[in-house]
N, CA, C and O of each residue as an XYZ file, in Angstrom:
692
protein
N      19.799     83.784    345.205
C      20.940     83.555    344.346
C      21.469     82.156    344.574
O      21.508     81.463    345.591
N      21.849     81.951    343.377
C      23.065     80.189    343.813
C      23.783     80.435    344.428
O      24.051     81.631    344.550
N      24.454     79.526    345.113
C      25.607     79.142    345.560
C      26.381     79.537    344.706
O      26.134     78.611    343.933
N      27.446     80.386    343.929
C      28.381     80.744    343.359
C      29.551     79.721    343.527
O      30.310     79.659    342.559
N      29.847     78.849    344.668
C      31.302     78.189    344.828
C      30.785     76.913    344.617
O      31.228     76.007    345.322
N      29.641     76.584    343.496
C      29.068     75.180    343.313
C      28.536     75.604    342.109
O      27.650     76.433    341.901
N      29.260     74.853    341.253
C      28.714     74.700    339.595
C      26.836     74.023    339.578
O      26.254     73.179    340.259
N      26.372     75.012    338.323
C      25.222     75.163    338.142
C      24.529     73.844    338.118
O      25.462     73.043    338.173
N      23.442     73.185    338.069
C      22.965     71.543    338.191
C      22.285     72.413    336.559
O      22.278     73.601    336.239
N      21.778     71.153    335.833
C      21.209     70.939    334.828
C      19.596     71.756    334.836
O      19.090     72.182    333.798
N      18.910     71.873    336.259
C      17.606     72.610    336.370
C      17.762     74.417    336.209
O      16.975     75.180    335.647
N      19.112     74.760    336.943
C      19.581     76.143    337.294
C      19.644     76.459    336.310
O      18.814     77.305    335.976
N      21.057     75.791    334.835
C      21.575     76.303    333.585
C      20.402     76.346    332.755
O      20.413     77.356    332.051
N      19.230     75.496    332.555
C      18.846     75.363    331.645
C      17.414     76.771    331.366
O      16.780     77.236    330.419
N      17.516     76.970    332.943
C      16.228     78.390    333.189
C      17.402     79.792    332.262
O      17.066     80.499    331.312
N      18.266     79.778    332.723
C      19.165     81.235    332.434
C      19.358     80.415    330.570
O      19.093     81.091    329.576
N      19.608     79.652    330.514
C      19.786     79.770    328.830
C      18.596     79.879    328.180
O      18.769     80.161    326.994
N      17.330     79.754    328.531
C      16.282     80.185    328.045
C      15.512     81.464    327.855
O      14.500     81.785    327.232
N      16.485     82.142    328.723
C      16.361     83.385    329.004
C      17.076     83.915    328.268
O      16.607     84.774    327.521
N      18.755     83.521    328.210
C      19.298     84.471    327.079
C      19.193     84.379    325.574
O      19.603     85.156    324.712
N      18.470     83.112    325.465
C      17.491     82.924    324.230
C      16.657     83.965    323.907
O      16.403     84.526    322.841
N      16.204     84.142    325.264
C      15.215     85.308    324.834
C      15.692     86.466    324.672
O      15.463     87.117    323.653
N      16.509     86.946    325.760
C      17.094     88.427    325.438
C      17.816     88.183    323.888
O      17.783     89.157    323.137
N      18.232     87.377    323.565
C      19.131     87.345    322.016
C      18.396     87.594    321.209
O      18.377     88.585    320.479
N      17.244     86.145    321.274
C      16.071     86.499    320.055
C      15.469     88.020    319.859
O      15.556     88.590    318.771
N      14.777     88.700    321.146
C      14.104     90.001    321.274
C      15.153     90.734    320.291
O      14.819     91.088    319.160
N      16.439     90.932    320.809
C      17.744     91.976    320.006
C      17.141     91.757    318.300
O      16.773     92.690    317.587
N      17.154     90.603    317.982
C      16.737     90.435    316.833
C      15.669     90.549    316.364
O      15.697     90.453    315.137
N      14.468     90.756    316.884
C      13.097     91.703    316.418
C      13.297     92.848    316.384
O      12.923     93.675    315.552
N      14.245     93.038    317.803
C      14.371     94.809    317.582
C      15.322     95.125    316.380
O      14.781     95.974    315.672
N      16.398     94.793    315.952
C      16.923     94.723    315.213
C      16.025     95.084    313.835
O      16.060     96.136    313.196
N      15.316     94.041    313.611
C      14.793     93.762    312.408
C      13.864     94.657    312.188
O      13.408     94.918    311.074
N      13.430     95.334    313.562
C      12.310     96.422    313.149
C      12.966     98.070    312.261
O      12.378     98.980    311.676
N      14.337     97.813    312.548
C      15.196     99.431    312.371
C      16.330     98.518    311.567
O      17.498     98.358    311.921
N      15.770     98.036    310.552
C      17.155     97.148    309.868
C      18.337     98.193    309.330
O      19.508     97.824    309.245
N      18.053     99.070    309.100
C      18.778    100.346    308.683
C      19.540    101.056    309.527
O      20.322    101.898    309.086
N      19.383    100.749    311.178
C      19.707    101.359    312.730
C      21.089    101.006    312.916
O      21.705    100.527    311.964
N      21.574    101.160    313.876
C      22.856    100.618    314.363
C      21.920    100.399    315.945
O      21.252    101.345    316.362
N      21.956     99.545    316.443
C      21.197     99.217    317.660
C      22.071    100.221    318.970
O      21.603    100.790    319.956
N      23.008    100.156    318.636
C      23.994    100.685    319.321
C      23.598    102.020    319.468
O      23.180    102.627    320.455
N      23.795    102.355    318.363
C      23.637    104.450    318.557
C      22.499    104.962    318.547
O      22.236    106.160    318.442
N      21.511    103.761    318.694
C      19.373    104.089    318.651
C      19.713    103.457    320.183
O      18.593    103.564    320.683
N      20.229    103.097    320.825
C      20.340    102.592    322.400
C      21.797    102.732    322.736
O      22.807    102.122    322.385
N      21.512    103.943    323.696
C      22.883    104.201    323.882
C      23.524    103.374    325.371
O      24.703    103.436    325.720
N      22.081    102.372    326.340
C      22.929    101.508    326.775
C      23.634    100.384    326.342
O      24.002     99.380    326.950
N      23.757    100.742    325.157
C      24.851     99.247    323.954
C      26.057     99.774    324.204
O      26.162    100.374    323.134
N      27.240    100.072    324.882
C      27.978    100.841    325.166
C      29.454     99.800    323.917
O      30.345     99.152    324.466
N      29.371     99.881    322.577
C      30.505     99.298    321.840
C      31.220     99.088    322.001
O      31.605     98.055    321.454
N      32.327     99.930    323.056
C      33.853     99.614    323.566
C      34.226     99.275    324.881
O      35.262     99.667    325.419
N      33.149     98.344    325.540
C      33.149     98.525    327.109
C      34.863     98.048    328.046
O      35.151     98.127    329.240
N      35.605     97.611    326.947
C      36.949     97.527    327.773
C      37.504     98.380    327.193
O      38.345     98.568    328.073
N      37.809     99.195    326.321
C      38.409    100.359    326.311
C      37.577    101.667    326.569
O      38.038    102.802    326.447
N      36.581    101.429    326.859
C      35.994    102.711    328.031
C      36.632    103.058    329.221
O      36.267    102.418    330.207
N      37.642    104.056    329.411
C      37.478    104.583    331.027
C      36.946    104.277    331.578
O      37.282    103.409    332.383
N      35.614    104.839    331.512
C      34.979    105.491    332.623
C      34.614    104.354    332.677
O      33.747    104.589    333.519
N      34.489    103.016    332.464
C      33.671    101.818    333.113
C      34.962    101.187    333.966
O      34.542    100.497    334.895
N      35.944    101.221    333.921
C      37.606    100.836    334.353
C      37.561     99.445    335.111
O      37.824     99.095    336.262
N      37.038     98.693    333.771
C      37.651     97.140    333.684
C      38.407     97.218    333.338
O      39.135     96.419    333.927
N      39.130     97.908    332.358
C      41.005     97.073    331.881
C      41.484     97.293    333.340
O      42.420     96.568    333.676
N      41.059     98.075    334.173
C      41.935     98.226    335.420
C      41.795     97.170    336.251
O      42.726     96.765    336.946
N      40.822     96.733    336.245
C      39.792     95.401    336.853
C      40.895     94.125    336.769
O      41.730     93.619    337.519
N      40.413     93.923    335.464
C      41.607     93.289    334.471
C      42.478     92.917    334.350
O      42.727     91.783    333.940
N      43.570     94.110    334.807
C      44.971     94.191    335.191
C      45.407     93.870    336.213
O      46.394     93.174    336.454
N      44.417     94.551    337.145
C      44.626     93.855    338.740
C      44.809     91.867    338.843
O      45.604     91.067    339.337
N      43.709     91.830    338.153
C      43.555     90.070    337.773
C      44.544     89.692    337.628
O      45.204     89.026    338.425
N      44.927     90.161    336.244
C      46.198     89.492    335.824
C      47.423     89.462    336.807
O      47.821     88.363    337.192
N      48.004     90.542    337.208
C      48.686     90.971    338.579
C      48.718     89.894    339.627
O      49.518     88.998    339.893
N      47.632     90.270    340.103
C      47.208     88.580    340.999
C      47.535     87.700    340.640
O      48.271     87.042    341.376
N      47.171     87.152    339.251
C      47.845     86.189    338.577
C      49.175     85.698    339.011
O      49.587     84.764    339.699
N      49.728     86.761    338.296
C      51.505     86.980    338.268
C      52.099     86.280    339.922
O      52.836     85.351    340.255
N      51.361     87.242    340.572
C      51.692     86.803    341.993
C      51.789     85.535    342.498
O      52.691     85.123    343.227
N      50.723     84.848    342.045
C      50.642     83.916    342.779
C      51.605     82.973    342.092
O      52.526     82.306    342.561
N      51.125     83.100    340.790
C      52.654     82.058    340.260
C      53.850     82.091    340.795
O      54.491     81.084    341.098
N      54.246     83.326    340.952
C      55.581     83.662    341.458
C      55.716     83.107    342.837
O      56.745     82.502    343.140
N      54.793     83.266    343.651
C      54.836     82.957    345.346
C      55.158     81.371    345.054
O      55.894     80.658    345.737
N      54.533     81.044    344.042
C      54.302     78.813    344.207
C      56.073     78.132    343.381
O      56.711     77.112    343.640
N      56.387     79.450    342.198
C      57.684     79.067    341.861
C      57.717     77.856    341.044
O      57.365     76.701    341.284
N      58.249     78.437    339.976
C      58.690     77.058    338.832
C      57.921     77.502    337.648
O      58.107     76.847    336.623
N      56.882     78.743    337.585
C      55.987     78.651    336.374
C      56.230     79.933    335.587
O      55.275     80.692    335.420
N      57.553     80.271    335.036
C      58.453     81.533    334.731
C      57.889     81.415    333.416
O      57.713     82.561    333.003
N      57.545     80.622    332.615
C      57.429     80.513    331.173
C      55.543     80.861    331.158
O      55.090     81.564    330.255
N      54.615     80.279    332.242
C      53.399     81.015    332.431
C      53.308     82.689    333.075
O      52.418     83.535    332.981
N      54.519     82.705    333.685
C      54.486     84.249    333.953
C      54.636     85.204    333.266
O      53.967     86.237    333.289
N      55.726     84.887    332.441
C      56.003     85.383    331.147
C      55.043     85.876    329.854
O      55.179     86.932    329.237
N      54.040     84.835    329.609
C      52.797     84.850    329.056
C      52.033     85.383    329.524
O      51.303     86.104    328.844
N      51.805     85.226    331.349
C      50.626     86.242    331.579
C      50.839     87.911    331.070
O      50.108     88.737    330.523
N      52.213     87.902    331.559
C      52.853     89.835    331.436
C      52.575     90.212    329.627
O      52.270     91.334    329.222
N      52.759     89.044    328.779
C      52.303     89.375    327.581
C      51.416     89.469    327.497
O      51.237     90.449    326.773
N      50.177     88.903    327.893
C      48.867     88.930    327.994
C      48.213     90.062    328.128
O      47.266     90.384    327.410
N      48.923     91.105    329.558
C      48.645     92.091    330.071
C      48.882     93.219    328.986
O      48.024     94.084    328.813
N      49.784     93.202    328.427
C      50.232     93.856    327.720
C      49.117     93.954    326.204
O      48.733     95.018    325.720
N      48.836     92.850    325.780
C      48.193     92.931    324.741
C      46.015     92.743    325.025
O      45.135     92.725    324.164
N      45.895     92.638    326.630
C      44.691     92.446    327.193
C      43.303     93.178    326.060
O      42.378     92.561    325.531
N      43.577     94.440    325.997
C      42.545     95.260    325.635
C      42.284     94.637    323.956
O      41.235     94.013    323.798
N      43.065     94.773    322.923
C      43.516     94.492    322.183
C      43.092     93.064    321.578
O      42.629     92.965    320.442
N      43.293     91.955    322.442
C      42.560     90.795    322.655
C      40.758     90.622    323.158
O      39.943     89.931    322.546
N      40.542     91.228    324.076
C      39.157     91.445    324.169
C      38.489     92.312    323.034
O      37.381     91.885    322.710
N      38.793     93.109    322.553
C      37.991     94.076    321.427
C      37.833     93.116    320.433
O      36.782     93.161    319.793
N      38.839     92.061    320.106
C      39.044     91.538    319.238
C      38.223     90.384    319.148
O      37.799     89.957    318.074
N      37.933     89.743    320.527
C      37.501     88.751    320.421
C      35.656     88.730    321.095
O      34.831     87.828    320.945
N      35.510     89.864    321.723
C      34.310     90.200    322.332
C      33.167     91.325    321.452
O      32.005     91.586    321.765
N      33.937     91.827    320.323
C      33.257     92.716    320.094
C      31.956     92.258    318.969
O      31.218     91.273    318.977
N      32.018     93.085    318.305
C      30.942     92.580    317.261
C      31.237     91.998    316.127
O      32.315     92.150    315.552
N      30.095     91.133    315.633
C      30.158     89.934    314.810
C      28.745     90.109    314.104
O      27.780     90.764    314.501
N      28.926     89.114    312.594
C      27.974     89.328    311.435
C      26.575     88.346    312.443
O      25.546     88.020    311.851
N      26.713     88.109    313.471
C      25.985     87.516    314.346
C      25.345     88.639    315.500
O      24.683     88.061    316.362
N      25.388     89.464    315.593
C      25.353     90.637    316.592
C      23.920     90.585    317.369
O      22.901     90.714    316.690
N      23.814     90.386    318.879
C      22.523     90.305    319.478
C      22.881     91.285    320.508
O      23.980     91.839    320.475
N      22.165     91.489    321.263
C      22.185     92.457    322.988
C      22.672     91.138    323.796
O      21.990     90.181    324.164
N      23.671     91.310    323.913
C      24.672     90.303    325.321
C      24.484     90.651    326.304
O      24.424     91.876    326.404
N      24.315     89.964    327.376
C      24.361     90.310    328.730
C      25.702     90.556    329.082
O      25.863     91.573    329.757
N      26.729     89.888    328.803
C      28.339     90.643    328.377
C      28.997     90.148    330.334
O      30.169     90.318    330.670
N      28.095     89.667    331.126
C      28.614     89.260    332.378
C      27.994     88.044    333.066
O      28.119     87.972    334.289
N      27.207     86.889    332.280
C      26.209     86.614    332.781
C      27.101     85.064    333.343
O      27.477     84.183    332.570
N      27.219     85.057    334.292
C      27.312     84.047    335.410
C      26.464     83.578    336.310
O      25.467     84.300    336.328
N      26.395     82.735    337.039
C      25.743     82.241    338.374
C      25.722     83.068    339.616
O      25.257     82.693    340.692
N      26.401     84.512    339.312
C      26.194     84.948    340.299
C      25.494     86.667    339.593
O      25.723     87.794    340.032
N      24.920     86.399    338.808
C      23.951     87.733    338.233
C      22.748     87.037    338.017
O      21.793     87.456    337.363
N      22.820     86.171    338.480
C      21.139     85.819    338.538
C      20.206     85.407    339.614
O      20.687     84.878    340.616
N      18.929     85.588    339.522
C      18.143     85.208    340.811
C      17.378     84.191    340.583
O      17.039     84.096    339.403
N      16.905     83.239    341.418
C      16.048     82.311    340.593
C      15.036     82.349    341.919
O      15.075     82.600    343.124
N      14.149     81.951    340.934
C      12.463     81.764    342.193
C      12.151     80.369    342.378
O      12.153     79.740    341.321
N      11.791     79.472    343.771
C      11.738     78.503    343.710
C      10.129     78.128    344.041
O       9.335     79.032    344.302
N       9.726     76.742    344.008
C       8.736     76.524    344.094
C       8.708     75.778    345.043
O       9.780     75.204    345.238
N       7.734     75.493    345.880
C       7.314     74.665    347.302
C       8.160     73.821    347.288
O       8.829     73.901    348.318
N       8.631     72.681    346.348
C       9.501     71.477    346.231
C      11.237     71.879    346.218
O      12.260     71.195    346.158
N      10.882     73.737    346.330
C      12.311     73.607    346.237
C      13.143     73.891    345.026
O      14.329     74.160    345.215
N      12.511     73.856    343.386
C      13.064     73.401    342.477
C      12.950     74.935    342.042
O      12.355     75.787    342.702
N      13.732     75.197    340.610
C      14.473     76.574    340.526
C      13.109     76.627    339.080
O      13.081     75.840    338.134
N      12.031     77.881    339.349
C      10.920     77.616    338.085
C      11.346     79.030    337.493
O      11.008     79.010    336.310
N      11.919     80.205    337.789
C      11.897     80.889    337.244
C      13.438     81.858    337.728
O      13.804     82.160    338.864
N      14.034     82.135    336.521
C      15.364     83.229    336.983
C      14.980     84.610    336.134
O      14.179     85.014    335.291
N      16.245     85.107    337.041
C      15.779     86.659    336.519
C      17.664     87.427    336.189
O      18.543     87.645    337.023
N      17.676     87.565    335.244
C      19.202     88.308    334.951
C      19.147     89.350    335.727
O      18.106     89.922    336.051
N      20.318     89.665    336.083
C      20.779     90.815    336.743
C      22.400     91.587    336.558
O      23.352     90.963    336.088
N      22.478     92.799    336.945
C      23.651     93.280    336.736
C      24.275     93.328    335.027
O      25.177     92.669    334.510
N      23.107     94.710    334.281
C      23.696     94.533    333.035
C      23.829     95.498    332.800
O      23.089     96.171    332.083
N      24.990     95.904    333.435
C      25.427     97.234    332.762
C      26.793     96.917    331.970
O      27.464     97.883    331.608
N      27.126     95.946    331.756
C      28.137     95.844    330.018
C      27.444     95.256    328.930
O      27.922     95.044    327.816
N      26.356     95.018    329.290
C      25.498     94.746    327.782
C      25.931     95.150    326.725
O      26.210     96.338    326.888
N      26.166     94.814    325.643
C      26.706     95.067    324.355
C      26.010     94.299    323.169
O      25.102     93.474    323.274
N      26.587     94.712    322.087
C      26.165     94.149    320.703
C      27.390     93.034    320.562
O      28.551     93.427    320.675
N      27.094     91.607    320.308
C      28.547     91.121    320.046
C      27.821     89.830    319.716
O      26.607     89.887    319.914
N      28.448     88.302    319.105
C      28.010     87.332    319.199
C      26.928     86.578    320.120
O      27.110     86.947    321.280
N      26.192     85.939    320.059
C      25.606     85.166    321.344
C      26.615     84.011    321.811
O      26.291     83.290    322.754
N      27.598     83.872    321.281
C      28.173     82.526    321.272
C      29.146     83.446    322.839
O      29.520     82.675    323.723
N      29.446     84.907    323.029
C      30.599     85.100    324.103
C      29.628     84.804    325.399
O      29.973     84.296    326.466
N      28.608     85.161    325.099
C      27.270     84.689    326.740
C      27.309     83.444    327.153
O      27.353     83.141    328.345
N      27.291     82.383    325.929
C      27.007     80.998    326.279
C      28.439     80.533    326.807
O      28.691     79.803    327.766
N      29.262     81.129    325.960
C      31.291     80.497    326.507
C      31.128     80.832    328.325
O      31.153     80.086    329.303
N      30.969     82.222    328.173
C      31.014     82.873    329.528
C      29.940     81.868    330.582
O      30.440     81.312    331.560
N      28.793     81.746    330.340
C      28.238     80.943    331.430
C      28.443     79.656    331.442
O      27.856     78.985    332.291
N      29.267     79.069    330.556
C      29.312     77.767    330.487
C      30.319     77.304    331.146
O      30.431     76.259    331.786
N      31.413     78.570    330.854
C      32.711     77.913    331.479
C      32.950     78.964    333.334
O      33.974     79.032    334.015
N      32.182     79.318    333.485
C      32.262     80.640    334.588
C      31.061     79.680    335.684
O      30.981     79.805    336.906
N      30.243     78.761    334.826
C      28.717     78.687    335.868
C      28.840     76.841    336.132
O      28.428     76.211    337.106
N      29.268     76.519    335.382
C      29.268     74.811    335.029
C      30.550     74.377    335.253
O      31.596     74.763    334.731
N      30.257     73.073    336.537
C      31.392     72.109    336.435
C      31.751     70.974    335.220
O      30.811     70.882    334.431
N      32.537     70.370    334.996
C      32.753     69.770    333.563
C      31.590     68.321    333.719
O      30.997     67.488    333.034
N      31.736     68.623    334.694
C      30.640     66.981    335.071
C      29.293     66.976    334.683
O      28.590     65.994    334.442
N      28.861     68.721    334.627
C      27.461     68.578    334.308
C      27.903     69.174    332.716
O      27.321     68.790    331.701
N      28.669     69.854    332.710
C      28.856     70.488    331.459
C      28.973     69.916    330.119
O      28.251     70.208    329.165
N      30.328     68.740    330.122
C      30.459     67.987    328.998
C      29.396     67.008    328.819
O      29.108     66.901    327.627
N      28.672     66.211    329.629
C      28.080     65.259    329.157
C      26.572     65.643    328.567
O      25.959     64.816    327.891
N      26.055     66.858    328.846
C      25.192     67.894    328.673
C      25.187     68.689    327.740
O      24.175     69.140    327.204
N      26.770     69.034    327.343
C      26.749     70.447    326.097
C      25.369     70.359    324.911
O      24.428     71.152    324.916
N      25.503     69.413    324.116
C      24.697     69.320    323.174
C      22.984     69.559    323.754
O      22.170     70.087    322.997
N      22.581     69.103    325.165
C      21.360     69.304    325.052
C      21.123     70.856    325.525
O      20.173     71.590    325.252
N      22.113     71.085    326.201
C      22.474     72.550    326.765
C      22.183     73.804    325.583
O      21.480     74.806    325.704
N      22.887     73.406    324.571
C      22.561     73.992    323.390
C      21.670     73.814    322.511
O      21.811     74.399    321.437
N      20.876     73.228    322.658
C      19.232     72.388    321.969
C      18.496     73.310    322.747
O      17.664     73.864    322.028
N      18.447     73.777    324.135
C      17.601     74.588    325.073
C      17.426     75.869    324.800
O      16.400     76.545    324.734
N      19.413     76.331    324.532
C      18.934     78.068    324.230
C      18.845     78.114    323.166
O      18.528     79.170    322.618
């Protein structure tokens, strides 16, 4: 695994976006083979509502976050107008994710968690990263490809490799 507390280098990002190229593209053969399907209810690990699912109990996850949040603002003092917003936040959390995570006229199989720290990579004698392997997909969903790429881009990448890179970053997957 990477280093998780060190943004991805340009060799690391560019193996995992080729990959979720692939898992995206595949969704879309499979797709295209059952154009009539709902991918979802012909694969019932597409789980549609994974933050308002119980039984998976991320909004609780979630909440805790936010909480933490709250806290710490409060412990540092002066940021009443960000605290304020977070508690709205909390309040409208689920609501906001369905909204903004769910499905789109774009719809592929998301890895729905994919960071620098769900992946493995294999190195070669020199050291260098030739092959990764996704891991940890049990919120996979039907939803945009664009929430995978936000998520690893802004979760896996420092801005240093990130901004001056975006465009070829996105030429790759």
């Amino acid at each position: 695994m990477f280093d998780r507390r060190r943004g991805l280098d340009v060799a690391h990002i560019t193996l995992i976006l080729k990959e979720l190229g692939r898992l995206h593209a595949s969704s879309r053969l499979l797709q295209a083979k059952t154009p009539d399907q709902d991918l979802a209810v012909t694969h019932d690990f597409l789980v549609p509502d994974i933050f308002v699912d119980e039984s998976m109990g991320l909004r609780d996850v979630f909440h805790r976050q936010l909480d933490q949040s709250i806290d710490l603002l409060e412990r540092f003092g002066g940021y009443e107008r960000s605290i304020a917003w977070v508690k709205t936040l909390k309040l409208e959390f689920v609501q906001l994710l369905t909204k903004h995570l769910g499905r789109s006229k774009y719809n592929v199989v998301c890895h729905g968690d994919c960071w620098n720290n769900n992946v493995l990579f294999r190195y070669n004698d020199d050291g260098e990263p030739v092959e990764v392997m996704l891991l940890d997909l049990q919120i996979n969903r039907l939803s945009s490809p664009a929430t995978d790429l936000i998520y690893l881009m802004y979760t896996s990448l420092n801005g240093e490799v990130r901004i001056p890179n975006l465009n070829t970053f996105l030429d790759t997957y």
